[in-house]
C-alpha positions as CSV (number, residue, x, y, z in Angstrom):
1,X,132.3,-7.9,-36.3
2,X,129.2,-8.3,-38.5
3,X,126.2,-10.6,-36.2
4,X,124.4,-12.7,-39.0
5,X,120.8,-13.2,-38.8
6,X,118.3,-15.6,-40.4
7,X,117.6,-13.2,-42.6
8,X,121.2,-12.8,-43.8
9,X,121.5,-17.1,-44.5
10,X,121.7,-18.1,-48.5
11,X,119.0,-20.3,-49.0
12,X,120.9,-21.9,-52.0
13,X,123.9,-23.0,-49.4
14,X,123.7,-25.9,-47.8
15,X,123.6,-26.9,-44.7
16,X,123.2,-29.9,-41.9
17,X,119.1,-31.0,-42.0
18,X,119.7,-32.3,-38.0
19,X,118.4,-35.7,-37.2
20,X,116.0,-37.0,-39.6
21,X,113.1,-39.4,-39.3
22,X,113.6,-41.9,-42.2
23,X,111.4,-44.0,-43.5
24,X,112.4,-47.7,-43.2
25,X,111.1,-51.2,-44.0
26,X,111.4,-54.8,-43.1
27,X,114.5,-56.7,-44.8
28,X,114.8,-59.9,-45.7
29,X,116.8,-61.1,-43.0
30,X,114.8,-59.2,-40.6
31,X,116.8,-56.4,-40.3
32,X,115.9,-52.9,-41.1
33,X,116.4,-51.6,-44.9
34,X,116.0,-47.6,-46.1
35,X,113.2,-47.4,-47.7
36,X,113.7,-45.0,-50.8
37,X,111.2,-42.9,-53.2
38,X,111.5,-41.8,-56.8
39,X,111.9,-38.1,-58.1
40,X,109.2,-36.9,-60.5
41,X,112.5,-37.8,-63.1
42,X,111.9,-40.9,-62.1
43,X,115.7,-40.7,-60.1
44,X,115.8,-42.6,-57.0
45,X,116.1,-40.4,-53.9
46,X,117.0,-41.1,-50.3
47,X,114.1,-39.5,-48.2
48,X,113.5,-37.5,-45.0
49,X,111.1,-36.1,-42.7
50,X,112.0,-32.7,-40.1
51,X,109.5,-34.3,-37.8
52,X,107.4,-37.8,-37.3
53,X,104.1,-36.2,-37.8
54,X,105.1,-35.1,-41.1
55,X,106.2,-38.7,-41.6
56,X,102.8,-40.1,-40.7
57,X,101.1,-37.3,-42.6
58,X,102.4,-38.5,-45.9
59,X,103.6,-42.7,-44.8
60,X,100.4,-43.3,-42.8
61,X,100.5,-44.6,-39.2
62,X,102.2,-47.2,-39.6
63,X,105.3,-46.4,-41.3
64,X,108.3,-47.4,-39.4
65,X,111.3,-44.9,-39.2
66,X,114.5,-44.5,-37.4
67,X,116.2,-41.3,-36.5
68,X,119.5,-40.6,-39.0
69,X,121.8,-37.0,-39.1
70,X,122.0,-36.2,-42.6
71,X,125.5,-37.0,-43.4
72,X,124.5,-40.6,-42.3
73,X,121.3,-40.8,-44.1
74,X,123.7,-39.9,-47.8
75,X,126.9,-42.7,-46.7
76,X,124.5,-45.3,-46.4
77,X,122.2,-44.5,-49.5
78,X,126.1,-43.6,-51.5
79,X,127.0,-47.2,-52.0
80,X,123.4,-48.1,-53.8
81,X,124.1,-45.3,-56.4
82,X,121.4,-42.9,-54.8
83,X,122.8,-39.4,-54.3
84,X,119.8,-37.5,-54.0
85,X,117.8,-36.4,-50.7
86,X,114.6,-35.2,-50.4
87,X,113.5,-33.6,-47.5
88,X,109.6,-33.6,-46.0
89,X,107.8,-34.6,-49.6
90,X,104.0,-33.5,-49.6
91,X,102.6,-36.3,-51.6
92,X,103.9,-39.7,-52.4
93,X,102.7,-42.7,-54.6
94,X,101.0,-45.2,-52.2
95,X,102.9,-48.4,-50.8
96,X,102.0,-51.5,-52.6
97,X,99.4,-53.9,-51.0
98,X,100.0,-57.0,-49.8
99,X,97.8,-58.8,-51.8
100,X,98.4,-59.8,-55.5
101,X,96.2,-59.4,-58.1
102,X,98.0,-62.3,-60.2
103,X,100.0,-64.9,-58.7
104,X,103.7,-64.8,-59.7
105,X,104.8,-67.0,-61.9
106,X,107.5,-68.6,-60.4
107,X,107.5,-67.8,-56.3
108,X,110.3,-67.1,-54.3
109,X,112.0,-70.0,-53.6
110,X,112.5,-68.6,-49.9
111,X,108.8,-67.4,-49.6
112,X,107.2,-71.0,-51.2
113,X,106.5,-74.5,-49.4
114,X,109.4,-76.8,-49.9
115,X,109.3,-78.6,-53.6
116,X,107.3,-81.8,-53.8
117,X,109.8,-85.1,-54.0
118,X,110.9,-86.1,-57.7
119,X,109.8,-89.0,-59.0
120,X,112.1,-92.2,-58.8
121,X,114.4,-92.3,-62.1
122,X,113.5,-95.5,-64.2
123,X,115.5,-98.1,-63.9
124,X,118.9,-98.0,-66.7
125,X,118.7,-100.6,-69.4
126,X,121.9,-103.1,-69.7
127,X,124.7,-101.9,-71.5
128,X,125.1,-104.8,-74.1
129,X,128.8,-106.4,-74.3
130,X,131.2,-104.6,-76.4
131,X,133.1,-106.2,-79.3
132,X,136.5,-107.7,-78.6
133,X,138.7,-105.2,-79.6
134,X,141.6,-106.2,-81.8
135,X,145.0,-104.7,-81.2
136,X,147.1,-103.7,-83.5
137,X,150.6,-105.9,-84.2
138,X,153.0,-105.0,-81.8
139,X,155.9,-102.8,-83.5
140,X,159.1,-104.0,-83.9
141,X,162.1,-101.7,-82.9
142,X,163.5,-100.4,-86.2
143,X,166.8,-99.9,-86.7
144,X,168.3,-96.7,-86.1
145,X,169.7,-94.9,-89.4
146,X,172.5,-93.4,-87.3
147,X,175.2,-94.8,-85.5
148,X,176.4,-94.4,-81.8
149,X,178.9,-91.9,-83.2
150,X,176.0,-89.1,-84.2
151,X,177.1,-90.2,-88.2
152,X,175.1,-92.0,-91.1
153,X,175.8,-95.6,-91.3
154,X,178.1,-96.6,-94.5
């Protein structure tokens, strides 16, 4: 029986990462959402860190991550169309402040102060009276051009 070393491992096969520390963000109904990069492609990838120091190193501080196994990390990112992983990247864009530079045009309508009250609908004008309408001279029953026997009159 042959005994494998490190040495002897393919570095093209793959195998289980462990548990990951993944980056994650604040959702919208306050639960917490993957947060998700972009390849130098410009495809989106699901991301992951070996260690939370390599996390903060790239994130900052105060990133916010949860610990996922691989195979976890790719079934939730499948179902959003991301099938990419990328695992402790040196050097990512920087997270978008919070402050605008231009206001949006139209806010979110869960994010703005409730809408000011409409103003009170004028008043409708009277419908004037309608003509009488003439009806038409009743019709008289006409007599039938065949006879109770299914034949033509003579």
């Amino acid at each position: 029986m042959d005994i494998l070393t490190v040495d002897d491992a393919d570095p093209d096969e793959r195998r289980p990462a462990g548990p990951l520390y993944v980056p994650v963000r604040l959702g919208s109904a306050g639960g917490q959402q993957l947060r998700f990069v972009r390849t130098p492609l410009g495809v989106r990838s699901a991301v992951g860190f070996t260690s939370a120091a390599r996390l903060h190193a790239v994130l900052g501080a105060g990133q916010c991550w949860i610990r996922l196994a691989e195979p976890a990390l790719r079934a939730l990112a499948a179902p959003l169309g991301v099938t990419t992983l990328t695992l402790d990247p040196q050097l990512m864009a920087p997270a978008p402040s919070g402050a605008r530079r231009t206001p949006a045009a139209h806010p979110c309508a869960r994010r703005s102060a409730p809408p000011e009250p409409l103003p009170a609908a004028p008043e409708p004008e009277p419908v004037p009276a309608l003509a009488p309408v003439h009806r038409a001279a009743r019709l008289t029953a006409v007599p039938a051009l065949v006879d109770h026997r299914g034949g033509f009159p003579v």
